[in-house]
OpenMM code with the backbone's topology and positions (N, CA, C; nanometers):
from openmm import Vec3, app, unit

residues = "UNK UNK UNK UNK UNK UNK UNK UNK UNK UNK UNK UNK UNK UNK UNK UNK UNK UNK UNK UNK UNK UNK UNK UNK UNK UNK UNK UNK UNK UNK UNK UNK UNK UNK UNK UNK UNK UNK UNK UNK UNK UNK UNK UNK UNK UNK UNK UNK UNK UNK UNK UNK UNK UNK UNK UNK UNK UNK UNK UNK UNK UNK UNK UNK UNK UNK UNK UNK UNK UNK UNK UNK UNK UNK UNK UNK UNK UNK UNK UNK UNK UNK UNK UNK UNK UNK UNK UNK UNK UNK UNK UNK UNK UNK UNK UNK UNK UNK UNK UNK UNK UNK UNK UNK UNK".split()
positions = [
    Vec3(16.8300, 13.6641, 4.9939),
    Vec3(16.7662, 13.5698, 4.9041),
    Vec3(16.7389, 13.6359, 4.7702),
    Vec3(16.7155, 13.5634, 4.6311),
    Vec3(16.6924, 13.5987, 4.5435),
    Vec3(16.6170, 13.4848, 4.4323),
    Vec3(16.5907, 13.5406, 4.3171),
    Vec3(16.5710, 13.3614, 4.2330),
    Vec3(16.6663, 13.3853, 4.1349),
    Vec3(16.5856, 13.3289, 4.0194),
    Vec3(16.6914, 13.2919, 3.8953),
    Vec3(16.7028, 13.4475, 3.8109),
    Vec3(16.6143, 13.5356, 3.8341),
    Vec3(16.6451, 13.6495, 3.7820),
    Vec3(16.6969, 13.7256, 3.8623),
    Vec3(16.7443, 13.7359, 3.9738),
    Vec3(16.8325, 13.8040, 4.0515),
    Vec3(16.7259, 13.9722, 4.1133),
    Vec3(16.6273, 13.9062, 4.1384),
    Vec3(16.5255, 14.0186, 4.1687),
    Vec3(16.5638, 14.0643, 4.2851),
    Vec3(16.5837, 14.1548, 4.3771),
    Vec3(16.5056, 14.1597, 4.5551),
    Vec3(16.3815, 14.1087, 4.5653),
    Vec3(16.4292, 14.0352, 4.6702),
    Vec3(16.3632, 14.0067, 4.8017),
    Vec3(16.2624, 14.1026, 4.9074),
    Vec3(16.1952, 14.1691, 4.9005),
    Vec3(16.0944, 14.2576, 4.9985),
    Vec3(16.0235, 14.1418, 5.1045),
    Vec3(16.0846, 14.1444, 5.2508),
    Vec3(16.0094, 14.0883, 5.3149),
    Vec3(15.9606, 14.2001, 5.4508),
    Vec3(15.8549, 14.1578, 5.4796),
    Vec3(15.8202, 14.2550, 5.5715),
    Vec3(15.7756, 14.1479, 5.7031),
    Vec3(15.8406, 14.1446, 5.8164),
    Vec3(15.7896, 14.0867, 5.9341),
    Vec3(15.8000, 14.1655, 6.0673),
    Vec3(15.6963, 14.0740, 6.1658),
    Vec3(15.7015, 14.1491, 6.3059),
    Vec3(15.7533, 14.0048, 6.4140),
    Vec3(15.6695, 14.0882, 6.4931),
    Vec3(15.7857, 13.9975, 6.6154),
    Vec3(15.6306, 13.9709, 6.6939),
    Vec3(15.6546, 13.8433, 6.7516),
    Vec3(15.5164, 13.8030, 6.8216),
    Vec3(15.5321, 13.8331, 7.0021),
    Vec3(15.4510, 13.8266, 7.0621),
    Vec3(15.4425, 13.8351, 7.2021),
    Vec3(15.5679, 13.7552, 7.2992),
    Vec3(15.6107, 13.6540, 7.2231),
    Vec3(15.7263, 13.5640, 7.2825),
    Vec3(15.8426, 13.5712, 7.2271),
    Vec3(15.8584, 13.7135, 7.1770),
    Vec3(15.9902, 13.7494, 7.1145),
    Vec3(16.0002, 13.6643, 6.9881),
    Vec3(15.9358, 13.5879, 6.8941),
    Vec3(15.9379, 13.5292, 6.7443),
    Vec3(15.9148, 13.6107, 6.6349),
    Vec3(16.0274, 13.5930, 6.5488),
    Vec3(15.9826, 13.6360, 6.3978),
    Vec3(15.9001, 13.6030, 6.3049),
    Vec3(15.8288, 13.6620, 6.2916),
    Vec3(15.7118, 13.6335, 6.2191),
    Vec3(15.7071, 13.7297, 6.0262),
    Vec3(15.6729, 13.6289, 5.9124),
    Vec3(15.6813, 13.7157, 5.8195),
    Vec3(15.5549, 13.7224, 5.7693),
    Vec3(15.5170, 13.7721, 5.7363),
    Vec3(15.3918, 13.8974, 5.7347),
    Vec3(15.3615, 13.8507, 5.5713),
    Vec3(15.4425, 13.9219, 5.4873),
    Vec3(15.4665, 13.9410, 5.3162),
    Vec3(15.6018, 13.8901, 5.2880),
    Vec3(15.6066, 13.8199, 5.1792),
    Vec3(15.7247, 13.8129, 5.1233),
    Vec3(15.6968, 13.8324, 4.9384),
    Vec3(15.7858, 13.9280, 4.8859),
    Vec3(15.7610, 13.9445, 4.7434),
    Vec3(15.8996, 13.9689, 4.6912),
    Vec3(15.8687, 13.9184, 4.5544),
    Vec3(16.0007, 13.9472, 4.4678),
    Vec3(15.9482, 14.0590, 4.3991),
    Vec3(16.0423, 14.1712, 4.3904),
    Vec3(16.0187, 14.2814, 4.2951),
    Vec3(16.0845, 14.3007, 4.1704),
    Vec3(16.0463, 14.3966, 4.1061),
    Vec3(16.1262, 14.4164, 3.9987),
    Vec3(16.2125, 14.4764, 4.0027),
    Vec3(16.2234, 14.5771, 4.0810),
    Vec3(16.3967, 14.5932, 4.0928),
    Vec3(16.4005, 14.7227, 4.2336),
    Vec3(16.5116, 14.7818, 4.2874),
    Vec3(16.4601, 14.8215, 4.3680),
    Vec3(16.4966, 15.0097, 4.3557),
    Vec3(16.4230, 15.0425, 4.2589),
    Vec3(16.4414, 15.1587, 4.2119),
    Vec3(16.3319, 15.2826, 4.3364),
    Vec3(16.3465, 15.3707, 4.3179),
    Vec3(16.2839, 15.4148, 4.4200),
    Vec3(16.0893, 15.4275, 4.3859),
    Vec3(16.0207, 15.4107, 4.2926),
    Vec3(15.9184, 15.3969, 4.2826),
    Vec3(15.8842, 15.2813, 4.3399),
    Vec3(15.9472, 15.2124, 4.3320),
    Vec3(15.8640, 15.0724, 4.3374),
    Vec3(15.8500, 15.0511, 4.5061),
    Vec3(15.9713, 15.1077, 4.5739),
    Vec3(15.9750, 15.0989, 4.6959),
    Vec3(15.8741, 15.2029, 4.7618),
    Vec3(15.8757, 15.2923, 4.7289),
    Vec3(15.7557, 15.4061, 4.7923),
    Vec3(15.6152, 15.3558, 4.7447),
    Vec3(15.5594, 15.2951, 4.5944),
    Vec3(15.4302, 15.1966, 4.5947),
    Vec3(15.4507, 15.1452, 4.7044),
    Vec3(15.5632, 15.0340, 4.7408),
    Vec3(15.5507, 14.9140, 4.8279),
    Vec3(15.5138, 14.9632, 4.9369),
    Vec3(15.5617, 15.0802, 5.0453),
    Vec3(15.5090, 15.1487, 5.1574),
    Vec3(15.3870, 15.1986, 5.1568),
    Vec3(15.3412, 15.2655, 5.0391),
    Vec3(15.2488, 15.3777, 5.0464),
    Vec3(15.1145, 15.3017, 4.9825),
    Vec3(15.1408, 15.2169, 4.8862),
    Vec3(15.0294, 15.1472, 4.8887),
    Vec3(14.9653, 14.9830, 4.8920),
    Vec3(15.1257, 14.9472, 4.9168),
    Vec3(15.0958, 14.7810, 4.9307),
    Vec3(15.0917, 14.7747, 5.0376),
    Vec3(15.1509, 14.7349, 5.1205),
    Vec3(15.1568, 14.7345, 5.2811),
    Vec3(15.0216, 14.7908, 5.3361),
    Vec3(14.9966, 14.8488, 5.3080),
    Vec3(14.8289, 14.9599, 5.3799),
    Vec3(14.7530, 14.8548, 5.3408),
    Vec3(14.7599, 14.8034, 5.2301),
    Vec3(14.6264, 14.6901, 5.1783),
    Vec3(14.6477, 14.5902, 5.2334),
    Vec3(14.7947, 14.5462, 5.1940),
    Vec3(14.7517, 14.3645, 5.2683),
    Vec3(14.7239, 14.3686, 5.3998),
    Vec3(14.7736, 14.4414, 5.4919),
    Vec3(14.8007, 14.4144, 5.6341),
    Vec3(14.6916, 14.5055, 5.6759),
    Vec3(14.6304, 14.4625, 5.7984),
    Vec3(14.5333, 14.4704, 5.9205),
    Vec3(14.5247, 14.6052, 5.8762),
    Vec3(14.4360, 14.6786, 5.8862),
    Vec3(14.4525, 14.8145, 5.9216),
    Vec3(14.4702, 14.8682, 6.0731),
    Vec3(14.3764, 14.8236, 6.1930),
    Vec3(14.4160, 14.8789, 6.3165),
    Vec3(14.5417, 14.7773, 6.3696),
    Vec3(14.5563, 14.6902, 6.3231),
    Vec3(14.7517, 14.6510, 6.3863),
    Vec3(14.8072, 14.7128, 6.3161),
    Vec3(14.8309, 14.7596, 6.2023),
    Vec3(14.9310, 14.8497, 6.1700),
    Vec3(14.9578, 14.9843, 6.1834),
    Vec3(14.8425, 15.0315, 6.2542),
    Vec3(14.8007, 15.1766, 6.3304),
    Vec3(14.8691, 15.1579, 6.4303),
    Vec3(14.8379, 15.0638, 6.4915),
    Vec3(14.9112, 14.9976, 6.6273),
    Vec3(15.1165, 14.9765, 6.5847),
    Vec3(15.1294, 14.9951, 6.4946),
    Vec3(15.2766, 14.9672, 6.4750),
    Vec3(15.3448, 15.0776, 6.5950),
    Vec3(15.4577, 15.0466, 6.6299),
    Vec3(15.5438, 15.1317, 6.7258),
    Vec3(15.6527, 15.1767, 6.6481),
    Vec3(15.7496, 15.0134, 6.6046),
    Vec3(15.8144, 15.0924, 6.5511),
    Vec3(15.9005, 15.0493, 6.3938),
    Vec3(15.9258, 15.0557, 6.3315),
    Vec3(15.9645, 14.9689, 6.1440),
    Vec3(16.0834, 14.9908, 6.1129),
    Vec3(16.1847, 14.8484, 6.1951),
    Vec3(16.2887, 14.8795, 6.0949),
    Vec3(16.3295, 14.8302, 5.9807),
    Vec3(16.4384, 14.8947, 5.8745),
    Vec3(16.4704, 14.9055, 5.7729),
    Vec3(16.5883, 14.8456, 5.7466),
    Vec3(16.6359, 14.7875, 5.6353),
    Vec3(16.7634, 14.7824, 5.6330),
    Vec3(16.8570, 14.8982, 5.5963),
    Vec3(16.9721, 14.9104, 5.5251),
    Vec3(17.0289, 15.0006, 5.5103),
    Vec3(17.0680, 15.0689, 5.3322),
    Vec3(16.9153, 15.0000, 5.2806),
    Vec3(16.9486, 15.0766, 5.1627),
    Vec3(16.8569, 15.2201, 5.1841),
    Vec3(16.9136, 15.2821, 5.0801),
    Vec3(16.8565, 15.4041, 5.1288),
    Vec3(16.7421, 15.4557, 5.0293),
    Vec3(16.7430, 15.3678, 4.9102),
    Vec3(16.5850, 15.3980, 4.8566),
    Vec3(16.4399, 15.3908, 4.9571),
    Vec3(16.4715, 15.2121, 5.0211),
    Vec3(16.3795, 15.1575, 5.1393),
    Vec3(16.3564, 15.2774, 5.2227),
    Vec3(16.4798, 15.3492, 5.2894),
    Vec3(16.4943, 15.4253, 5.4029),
    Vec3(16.4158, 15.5516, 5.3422),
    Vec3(16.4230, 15.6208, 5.2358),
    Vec3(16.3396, 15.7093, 5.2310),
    Vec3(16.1950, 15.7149, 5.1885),
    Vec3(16.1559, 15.6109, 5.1249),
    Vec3(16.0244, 15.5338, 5.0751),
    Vec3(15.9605, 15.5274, 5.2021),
    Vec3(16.0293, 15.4704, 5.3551),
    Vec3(15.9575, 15.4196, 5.4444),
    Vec3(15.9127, 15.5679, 5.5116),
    Vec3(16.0196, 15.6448, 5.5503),
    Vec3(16.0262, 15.7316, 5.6578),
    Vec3(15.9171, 15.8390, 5.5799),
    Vec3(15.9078, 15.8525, 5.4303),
    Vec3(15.8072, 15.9956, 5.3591),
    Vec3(15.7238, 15.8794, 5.4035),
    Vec3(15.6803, 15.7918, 5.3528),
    Vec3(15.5234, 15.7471, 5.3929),
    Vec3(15.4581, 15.7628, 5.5542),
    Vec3(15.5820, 15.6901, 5.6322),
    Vec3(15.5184, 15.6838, 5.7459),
    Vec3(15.4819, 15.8481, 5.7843),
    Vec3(15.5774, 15.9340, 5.7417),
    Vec3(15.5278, 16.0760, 5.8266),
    Vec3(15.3917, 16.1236, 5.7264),
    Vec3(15.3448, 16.1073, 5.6034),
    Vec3(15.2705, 16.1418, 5.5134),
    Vec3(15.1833, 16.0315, 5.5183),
    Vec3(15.1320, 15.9703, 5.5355),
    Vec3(15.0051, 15.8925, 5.5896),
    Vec3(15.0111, 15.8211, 5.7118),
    Vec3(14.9307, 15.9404, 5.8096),
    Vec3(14.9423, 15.9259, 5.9080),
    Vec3(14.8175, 15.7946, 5.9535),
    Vec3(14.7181, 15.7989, 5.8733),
    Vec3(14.5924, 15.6684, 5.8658),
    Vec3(14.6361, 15.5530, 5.8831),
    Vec3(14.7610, 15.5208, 5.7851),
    Vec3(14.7919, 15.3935, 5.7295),
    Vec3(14.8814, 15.3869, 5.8944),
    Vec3(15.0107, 15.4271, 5.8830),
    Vec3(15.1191, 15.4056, 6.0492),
    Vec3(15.0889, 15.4322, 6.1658),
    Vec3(15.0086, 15.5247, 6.1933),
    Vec3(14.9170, 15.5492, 6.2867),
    Vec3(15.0871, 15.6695, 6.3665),
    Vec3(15.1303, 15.6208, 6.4697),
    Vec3(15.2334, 15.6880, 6.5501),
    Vec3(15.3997, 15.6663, 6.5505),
    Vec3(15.3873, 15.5040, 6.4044),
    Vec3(15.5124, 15.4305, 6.4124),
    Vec3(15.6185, 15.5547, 6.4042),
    Vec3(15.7537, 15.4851, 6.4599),
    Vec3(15.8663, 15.5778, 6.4095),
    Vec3(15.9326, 15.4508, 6.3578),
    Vec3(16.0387, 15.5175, 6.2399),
    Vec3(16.1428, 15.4357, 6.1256),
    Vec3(16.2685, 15.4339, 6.2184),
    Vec3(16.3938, 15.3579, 6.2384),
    Vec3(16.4552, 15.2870, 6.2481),
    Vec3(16.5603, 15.2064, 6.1630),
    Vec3(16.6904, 15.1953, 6.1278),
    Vec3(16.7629, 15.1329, 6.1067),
    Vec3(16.8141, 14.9881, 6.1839),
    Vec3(16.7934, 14.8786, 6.1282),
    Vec3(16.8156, 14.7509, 6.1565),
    Vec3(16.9552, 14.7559, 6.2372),
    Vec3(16.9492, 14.7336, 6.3662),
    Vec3(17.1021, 14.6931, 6.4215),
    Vec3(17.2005, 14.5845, 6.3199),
    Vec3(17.1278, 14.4784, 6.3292),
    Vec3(17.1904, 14.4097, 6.2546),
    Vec3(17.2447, 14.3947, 6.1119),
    Vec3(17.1363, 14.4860, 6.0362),
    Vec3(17.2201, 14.4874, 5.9028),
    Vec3(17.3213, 14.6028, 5.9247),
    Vec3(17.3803, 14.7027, 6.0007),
    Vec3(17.4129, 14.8128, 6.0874),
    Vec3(17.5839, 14.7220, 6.0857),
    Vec3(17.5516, 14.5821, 6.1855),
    Vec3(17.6534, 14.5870, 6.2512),
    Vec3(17.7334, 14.4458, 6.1453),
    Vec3(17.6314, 14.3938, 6.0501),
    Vec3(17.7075, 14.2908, 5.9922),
    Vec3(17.6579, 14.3186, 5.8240),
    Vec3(17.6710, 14.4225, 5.7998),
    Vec3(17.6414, 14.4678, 5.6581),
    Vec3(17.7752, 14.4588, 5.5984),
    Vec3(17.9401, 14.4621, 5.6230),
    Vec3(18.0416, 14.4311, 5.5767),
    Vec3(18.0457, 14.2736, 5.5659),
    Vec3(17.9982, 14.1909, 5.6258),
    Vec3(18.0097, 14.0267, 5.6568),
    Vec3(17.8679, 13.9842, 5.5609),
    Vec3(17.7690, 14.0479, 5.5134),
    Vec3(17.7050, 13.9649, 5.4516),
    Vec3(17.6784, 14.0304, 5.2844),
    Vec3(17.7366, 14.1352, 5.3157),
    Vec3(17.7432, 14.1907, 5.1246),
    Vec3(17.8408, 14.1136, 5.0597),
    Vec3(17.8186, 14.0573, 4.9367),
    Vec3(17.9596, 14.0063, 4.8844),
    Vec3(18.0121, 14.1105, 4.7505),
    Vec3(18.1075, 14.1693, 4.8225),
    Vec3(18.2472, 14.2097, 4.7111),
    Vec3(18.2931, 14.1834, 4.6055),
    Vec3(18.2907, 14.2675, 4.4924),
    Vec3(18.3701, 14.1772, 4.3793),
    Vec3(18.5135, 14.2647, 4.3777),
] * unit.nanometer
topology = app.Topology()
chain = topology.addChain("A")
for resn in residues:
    res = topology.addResidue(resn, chain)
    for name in ("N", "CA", "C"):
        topology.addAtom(name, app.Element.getBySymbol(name[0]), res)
């Protein structure tokens, strides 16, 4: 997804007791440079969301850019308050259909 300025999409969701997706946050950013993504871990996420459910997190996956991927994985091991024990993860699915949903020029 995107809008008329062609921003990212940052959505962050979990999964409920009956196996449902659930979205949590959804934000448009300004672009997805690696600051903005390590703020988004290190200090947005800690604020909006619960503090002891997100202590409680197990486990956060990511898609497969690799700003996200290193933004997520330094925070989670470097504030241990905010993730509590989570471990990071790569999305199967963007994994197995990341050729079928990027478009090519």
């Amino acid at each position: 997804r995107t809008n008329a300025e062609k921003r990212p999409l940052a959505r962050l969701c979990g999964m409920t007791l009956d196996h449902k997706l659930l979205c949590f946050v959804e934000a448009f950013l300004p672009s997805k440079q690696k600051w903005v993504l390590n703020w988004l871990w290190r200090d947005v996420y800690p604020v909006l969301l619960d503090k002891p459910s997100l202590k409680k997190t197990q486990c956060i996956k990511v898609d497969q850019d690799e700003h996200n991927w290193l933004a997520c994985t330094s925070n989670i091991e470097h504030e241990p308050y905010a993730y509590g024990d989570a471990i990071a993860g790569l999305c199967n699915w963007h994994k197995i259909n990341r050729n079928f949903t990027v478009k090519k020029s």
